[in-house]
C-alpha positions in Angstrom: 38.6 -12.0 3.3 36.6 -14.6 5.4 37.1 -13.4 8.7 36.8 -17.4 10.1 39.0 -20.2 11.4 39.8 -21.7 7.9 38.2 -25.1 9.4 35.2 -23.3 10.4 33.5 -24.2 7.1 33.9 -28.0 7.4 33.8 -28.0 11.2 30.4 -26.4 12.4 30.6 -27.7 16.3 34.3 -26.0 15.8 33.1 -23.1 13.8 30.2 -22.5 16.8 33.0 -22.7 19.8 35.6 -20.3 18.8 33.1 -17.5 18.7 31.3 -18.2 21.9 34.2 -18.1 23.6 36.0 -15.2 22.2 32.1 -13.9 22.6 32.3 -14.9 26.5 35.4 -13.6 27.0 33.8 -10.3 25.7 31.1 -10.1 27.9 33.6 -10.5 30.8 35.7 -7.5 29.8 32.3 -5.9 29.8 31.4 -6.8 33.8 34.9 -5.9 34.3 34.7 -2.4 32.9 31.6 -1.9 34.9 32.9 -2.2 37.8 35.9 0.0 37.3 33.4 2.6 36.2 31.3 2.1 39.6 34.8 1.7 41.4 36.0 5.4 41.1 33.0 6.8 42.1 34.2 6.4 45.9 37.6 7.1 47.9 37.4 3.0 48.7 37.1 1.7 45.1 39.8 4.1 43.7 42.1 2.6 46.6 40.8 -1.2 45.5 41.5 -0.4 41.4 45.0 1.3 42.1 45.8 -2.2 44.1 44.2 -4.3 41.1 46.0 -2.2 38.8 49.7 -3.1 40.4 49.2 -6.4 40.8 47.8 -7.0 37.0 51.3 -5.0 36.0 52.6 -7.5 37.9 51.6 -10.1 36.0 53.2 -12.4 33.1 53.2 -9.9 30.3 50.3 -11.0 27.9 47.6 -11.6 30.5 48.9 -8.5 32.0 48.3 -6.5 28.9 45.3 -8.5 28.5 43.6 -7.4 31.5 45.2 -4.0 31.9 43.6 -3.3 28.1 40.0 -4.9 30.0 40.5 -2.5 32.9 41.5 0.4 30.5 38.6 0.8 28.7 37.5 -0.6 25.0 40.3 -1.1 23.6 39.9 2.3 21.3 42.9 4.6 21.5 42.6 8.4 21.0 41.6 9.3 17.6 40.7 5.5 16.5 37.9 4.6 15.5 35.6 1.7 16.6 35.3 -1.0 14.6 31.7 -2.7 13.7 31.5 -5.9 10.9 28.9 -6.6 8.2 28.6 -10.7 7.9 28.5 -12.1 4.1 26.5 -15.7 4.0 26.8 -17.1 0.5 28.9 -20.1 -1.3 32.7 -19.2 -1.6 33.1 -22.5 -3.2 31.5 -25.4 -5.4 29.0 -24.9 -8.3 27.7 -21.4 -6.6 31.5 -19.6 -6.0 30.7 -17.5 -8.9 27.6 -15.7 -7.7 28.4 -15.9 -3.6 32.0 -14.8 -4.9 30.7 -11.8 -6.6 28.4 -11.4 -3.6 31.0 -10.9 -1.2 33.0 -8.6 -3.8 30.3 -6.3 -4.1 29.6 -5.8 0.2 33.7 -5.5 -0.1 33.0 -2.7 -2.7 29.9 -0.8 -0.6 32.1 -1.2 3.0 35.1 0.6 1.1 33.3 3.1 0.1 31.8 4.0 3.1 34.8 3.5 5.2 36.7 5.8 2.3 33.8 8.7 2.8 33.5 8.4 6.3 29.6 7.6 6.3 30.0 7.0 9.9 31.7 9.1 12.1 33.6 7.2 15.2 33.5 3.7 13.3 34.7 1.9 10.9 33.6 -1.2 9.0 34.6 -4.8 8.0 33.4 -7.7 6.1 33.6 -11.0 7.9 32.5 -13.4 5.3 31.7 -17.5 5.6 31.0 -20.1 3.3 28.0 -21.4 3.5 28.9 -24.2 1.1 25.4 -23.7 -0.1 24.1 -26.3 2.3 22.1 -26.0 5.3 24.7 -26.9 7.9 26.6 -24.6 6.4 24.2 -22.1 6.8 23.8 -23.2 10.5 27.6 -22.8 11.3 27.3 -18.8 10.1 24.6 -18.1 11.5 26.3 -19.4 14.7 29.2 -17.1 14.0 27.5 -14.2 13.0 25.1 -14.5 15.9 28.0 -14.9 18.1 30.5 -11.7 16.9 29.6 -8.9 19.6 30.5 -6.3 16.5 28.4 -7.6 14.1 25.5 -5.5 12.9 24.1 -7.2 10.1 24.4 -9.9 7.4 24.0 -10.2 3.9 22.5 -13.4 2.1 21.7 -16.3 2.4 21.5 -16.9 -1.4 19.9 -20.1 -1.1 16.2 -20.2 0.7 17.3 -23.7 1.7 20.2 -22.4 3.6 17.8 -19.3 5.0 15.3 -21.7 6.3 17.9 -23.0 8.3 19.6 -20.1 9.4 17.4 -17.2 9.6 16.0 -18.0 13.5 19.7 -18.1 14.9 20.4 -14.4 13.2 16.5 -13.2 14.3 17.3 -14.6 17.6 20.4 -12.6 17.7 18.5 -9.2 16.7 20.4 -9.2 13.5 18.8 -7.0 10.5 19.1 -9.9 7.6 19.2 -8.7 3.8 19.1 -11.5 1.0 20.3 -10.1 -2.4 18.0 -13.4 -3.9 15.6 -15.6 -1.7 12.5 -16.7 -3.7 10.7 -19.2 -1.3 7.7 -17.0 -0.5 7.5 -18.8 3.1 9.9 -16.7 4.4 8.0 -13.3 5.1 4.8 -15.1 5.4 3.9 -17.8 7.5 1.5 -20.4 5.8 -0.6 -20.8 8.1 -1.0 -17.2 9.2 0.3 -14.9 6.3 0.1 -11.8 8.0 2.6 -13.0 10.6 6.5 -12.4 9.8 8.5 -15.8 10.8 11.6 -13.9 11.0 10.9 -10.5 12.1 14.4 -9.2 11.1 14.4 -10.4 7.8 14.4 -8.5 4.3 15.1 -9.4 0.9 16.1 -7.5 -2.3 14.3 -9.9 -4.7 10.5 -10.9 -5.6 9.5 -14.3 -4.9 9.1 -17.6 -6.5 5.1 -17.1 -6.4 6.1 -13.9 -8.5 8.4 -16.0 -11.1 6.0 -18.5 -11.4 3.4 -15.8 -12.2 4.7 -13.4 -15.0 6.0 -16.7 -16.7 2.3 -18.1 -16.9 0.9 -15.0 -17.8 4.1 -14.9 -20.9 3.6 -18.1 -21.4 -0.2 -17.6 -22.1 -0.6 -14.6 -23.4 2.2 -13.6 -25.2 3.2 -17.3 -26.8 -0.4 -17.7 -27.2 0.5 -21.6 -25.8 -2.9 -23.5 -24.6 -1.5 -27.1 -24.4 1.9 -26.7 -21.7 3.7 -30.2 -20.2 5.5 -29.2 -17.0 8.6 -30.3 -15.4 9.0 -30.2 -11.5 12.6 -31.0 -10.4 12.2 -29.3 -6.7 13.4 -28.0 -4.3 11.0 -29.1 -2.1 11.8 -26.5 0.8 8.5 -24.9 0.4 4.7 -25.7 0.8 4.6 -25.8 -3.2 7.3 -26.2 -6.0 8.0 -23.5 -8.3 6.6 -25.9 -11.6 3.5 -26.1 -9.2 2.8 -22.5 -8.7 3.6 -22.4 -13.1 0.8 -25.0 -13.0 -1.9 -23.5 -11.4 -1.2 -20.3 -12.8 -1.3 -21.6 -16.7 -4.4 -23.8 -15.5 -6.2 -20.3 -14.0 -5.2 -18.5 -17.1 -7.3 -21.2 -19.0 -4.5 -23.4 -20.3 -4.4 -27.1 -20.0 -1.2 -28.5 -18.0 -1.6 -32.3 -18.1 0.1 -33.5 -15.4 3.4 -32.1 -13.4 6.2 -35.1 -13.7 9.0 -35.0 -11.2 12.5 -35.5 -11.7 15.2 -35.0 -9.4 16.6 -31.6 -10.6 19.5 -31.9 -8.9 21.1 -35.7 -10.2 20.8 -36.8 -13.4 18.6 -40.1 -13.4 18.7 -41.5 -17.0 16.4 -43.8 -17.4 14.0 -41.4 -15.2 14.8 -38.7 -18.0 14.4 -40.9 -21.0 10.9 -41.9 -19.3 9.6 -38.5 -18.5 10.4 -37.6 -21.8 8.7 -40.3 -23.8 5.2 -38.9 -21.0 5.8 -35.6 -22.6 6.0 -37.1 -25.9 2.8 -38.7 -25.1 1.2 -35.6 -24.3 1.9 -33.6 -27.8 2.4 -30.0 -26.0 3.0 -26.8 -27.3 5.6 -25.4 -24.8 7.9 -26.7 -22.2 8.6 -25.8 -18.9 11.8 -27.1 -16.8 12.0 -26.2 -13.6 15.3 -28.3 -12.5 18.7 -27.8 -12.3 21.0 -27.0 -15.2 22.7 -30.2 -15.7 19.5 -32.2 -15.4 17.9 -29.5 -17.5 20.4 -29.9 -20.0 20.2 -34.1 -20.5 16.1 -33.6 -20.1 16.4 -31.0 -23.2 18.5 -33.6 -25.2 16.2 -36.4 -24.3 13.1 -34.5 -25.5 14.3 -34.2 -28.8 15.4 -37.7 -28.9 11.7 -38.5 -28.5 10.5 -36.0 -31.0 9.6 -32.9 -28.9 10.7 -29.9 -31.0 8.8 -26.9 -29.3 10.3 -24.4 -27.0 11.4 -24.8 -23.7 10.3 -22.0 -20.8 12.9 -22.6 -18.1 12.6 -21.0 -14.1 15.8 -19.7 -13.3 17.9 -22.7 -12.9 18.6 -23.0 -16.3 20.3 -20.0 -16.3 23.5 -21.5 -16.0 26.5 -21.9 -18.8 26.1 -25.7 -18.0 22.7 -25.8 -19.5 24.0 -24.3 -22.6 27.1 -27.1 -22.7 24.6 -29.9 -22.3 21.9 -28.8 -24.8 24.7 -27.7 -27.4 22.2 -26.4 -30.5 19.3 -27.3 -28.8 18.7 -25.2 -26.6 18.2 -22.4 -29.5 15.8 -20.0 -29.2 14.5 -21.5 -25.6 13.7 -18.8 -22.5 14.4 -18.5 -19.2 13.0 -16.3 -16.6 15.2 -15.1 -13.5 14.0 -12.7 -10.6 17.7 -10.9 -11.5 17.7 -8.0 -13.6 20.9 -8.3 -15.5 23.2 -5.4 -15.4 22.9 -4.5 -18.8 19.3 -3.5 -18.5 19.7 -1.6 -15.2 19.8 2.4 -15.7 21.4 2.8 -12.3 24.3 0.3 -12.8 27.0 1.9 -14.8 29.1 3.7 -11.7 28.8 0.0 -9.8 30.0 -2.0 -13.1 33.3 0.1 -13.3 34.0 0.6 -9.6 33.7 -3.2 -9.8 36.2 -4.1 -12.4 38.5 -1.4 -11.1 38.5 -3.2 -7.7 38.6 -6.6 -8.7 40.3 -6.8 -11.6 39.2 -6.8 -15.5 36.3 -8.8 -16.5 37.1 -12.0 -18.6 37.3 -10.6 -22.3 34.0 -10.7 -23.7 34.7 -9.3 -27.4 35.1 -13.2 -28.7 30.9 -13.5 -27.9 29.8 -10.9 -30.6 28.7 -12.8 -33.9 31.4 -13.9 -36.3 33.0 -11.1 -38.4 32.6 -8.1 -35.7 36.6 -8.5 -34.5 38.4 -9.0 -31.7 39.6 -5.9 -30.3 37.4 -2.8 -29.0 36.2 -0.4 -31.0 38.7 2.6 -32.4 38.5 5.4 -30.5 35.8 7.5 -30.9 34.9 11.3 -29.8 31.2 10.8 -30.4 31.0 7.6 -28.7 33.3 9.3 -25.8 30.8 11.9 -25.3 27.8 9.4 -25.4 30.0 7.1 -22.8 30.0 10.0 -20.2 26.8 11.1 -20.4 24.9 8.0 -20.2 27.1 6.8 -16.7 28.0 3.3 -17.9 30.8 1.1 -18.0 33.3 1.9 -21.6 32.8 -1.1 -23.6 36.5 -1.5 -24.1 37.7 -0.7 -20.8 35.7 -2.3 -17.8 38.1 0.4 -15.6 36.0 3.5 -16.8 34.0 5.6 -19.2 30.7 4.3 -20.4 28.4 3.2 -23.3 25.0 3.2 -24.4 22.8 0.2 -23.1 21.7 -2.4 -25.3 19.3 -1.8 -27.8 20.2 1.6 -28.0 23.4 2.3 -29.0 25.0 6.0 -28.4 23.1 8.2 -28.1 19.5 9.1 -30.5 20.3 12.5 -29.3 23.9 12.8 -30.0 24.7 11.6 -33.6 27.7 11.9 -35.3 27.9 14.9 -37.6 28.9 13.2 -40.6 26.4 10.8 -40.6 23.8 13.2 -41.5 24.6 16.9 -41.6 27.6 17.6 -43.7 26.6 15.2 -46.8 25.7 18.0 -48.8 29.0 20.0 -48.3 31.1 16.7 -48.8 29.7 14.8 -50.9 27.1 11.7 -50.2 30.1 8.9 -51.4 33.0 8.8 -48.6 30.9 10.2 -46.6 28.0 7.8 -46.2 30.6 5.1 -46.4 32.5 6.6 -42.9 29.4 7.0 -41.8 28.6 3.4 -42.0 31.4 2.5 -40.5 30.9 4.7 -37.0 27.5 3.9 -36.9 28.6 -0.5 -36.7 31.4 0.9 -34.3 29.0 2.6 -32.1 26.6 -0.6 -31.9 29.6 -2.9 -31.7 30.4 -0.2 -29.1 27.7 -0.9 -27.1 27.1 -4.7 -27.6 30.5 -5.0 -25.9 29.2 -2.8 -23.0 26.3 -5.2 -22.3 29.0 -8.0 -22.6 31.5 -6.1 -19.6 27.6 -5.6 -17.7 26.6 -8.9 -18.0 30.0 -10.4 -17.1 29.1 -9.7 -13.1 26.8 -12.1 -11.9 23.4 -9.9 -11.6 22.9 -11.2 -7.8 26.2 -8.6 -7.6 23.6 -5.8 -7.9 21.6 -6.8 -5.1 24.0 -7.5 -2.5 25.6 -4.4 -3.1 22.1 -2.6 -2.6 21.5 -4.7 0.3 25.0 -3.6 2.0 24.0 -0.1 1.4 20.9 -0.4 3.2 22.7 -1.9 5.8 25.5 0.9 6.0 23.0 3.8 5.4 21.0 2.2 9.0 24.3 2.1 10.9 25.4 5.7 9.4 21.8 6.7 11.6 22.1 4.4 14.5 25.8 4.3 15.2 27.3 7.5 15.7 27.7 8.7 19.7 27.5 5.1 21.0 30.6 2.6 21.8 29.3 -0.6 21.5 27.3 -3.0 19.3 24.5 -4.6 21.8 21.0 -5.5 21.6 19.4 -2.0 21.8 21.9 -1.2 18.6 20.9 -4.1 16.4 17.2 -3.4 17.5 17.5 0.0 16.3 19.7 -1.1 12.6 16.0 -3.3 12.0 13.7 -0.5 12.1 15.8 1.7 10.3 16.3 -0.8 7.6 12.9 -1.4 7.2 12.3 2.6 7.1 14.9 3.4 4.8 14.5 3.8 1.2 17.1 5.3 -1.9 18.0 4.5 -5.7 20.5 2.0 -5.9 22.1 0.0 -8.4 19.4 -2.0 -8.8 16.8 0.7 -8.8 14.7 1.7 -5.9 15.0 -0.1 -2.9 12.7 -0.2 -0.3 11.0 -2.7 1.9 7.2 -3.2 2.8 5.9 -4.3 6.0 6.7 -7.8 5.6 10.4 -7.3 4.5 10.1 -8.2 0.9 11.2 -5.4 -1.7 8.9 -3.1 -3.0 8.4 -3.4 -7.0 10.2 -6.6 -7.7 10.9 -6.9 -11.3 11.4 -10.5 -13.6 13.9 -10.9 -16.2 13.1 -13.0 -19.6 16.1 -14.4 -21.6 16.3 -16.1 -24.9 18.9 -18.4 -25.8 20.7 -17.0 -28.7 23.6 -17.9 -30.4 25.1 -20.0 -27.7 24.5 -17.6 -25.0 21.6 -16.0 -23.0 20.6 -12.6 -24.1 18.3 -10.5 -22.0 14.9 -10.0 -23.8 12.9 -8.0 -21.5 12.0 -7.0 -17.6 8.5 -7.6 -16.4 7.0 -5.7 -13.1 5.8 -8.7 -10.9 2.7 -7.7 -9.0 
């Protein structure tokens, strides 16, 4: 649902008037109630209401029913329950729908199932969602309507830290508790030129920073690949005091690698003959790695170009590249390269495996991922296995070859060391070693196909899905503690959702959640994927510091 004016997205001045005066109108009903509450404290006022009341019935019958609901109370009948709304900020269209569309999908998911287990007794929730476009005036026009909704009690997103720069004041301003499943701009819970003041004192955000990325990638970069001689390649954003490839820079130049120079490109439009020029630099500089911090298209032609000019070492992307249309662009190319993401992918998260199938049960099956395994392995699931059953429920994730329940083994390990089949090993000697081994073979490829194909289903949801379900939770487990035994969302309310959003703590999908002093998460992690076979595979998670 999006909860807005279906013009609201490409209309902000329209987007910001609707809710200020449905906001107004609000207050009103407010001063109104007041007064009837002060009214029938004395013999006079209940005369003067019984008057108002006759002449309102009076009235044409929807401004009638109008007032008589304002003069009546909230609006709650008997046994209802009030009604409070958790804003979604994220791209519901162009190149981000995927990820903001999975966002929304899993706050949907989290709001249901509080609202299903009755987390919060008196009220009920609901997702008012708006597209942010991915653009700053987009983010503007939320924030506007968030800031403006007298039930709102907190947002997740931005995705984009160049929509949050924009929008973040407005929702502080408003007292809103702000979650982020993904800003990276460090900026945003540290002023530069005061670090140890928060800019935007309601803000959290389920994700490490770009300071972090830029970190462990030097320190893989260095140490691991054992590279000394690194070209960089800065295509922006420039929302911050320094660029992502910057921060990669000094970081490789500290850990005593040379960086030549950072060339800039606009990662964001592909410029050819700026690609075919920065390419023939790198050329020029005879490096052993790579890195590309742009966009995916631009990422894609600068990959293309590189090899045109004789550059065959690896490429180390940030997390732009990890994007299908990098992969489309660099065809072949782009074999074997790594990319490095602040997203833990699903596959490789112990916690996920209730939140991948509640997810495809709600939203519909996953696009069929069996036509990804390498040539020869089939194209339908698995057969049917006891042993893999049993290894499915135990370990809590999603069947391989039903995203709508079960489980299977995460990748790298599949079944279950603990829980092999019988004939692979202990009746040989009553059965004879021949058929045996033979059947045994065969289960043993089912169960890894088995649970290749449940890293495929995990890895279908957009990782950022993880996080903003986590950061609706922490959302909904604050308003389970702050809104029972009051009526109304108001300042005092929203005041109270911050502090116990920055207090609260719990294992969620993504692991453990909680926040330190500045709002950023405690224990971000960092993701490394290789490019394999045409698609990205997830290599391994690195603790940031």
């Amino acid at each position: 649902m999006t909860g807005q004016d279906p013009g609201a997205a490409t209309d902000p001045v329209r987007a910001r008037a609707v809710p200020r005066l449905v906001g107004g109108a609000a207050r009103a009903a407010r001063a109104v109630r007041s007064w009837v509450g002060r009214s029938v404290l004395t013999i006079r006022g209940r005369v003067l209401l019984a008057a108002v009341v006759v002449v309102v019935l009076a009235l044409p019958g929807g401004l009638g029913l109008l007032l008589a609901s304002t003069l009546g109370g909230d609006g709650v009948g008997p046994g209802e329950d009030r009604v409070a709304t958790i804003g979604v900020l994220a791209p519901l269209s162009g190149a981000s729908a995927d990820a903001g569309v999975s966002v929304r999908n899993a706050v949907t998911l989290a709001v249901e199932e509080s609202n299903r287990q009755g987390m919060i007794p008196g009220w009920k929730l609901q997702v008012v969602a708006h597209d942010d476009l991915s653009r700053p005036d987009g983010g503007a026009a939320g924030a506007d309507l968030f800031a403006d909704d007298d039930r709102m009690i907190g947002v997740v997103g931005p995705l984009s830290s160049s929509v949050a720069m924009v929008s973040l004041g407005r929702l502080s301003e408003a007292g809103l508790p702000v979650v982020s499943p993904s800003n990276a701009e460090p900026t945003l819970t540290s002023a530069p030129a005061s670090p140890d003041v928060r800019p935007f004192p309601t803000y959290f955000r389920l994700s490490g920073t770009d300071e972090q990325l830029a970190e462990v990638a030097a320190d893989y970069a260095v140490d691991t690949l054992g590279r000394s001689r690194i070209s960089v390649i800065d295509g922006g954003p420039d929302y911050g005091t320094v660029t992502l490839a910057e921060r990669f820079a000094r970081d490789v130049r500290d850990a005593g690698a040379t960086v030549p120079t950072v060339h800039r490109v606009d990662g964001g439009a592909i410029d050819d003959e700026k690609i075919e020029k920065t390419a023939r630099a790198v050329r020029d500089e005879a490096p052993e790695l790579v890195y590309l911090a742009t966009g995916p298209d631009v990422a894609g032609e600068l990959r293309r170009a590189l090899v045109d000019e004789g550059v065959t070492v690896q490429v180390l992307g940030a997390d732009g590249l990890l994007d299908r249309d990098y992969l489309d662009r660099a065809g072949t190319l782009a074999e074997g390269d790594l990319v490095t993401d602040l997203s833990v992918p699903l596959s490789r998260l112990s916690s996920a495996g209730a939140f991948v199938t509640a997810y495809a049960k709600r939203f519909g099956e996953l696009e069929t991922v069996a036509g990804l395994l390498p040539e020869g392995r089939g194209d339908e699931p698995a057969a049917e296995s006891s042993d893999a059953d049993t290894s499915a429920a135990r370990s809590g994730s999603p069947d391989a070859t039903r995203p709508d329940g079960g489980a299977a083994a995460r990748p790298g390990n599949p079944g279950d060391d603990g829980d092999r089949d019988e004939g692979a090993a202990g009746t040989g000697g009553a059965m004879g070693a021949g058929g045996n081994d033979e059947d045994a073979r065969k289960r043993e490829l089912e169960r890894a196909r088995s649970a290749e194909l449940a890293a495929l289903w995990a890895d279908a949801i957009p990782p950022v899905a993880a996080s903003a379900h986590d950061a609706a939770r922490a959302l909904i487990r604050a308003a389970s503690a702050t809104l029972p035994g009051r009526s109304v969302v108001d300042a005092d309310l929203r005041a109270a959702m911050v502090r116990a959003v920055g207090a609260g703590e719990f294992v969620g999908v993504t692991g453990q959640v909680a926040f330190d002093p500045k709002g950023d998460l405690r224990g971000p992690r960092v993701a490394l994927y290789s490019v394999l076979s045409g698609r990205f595979v997830p290599l391994r998670v690195e603790s940031a510091r």
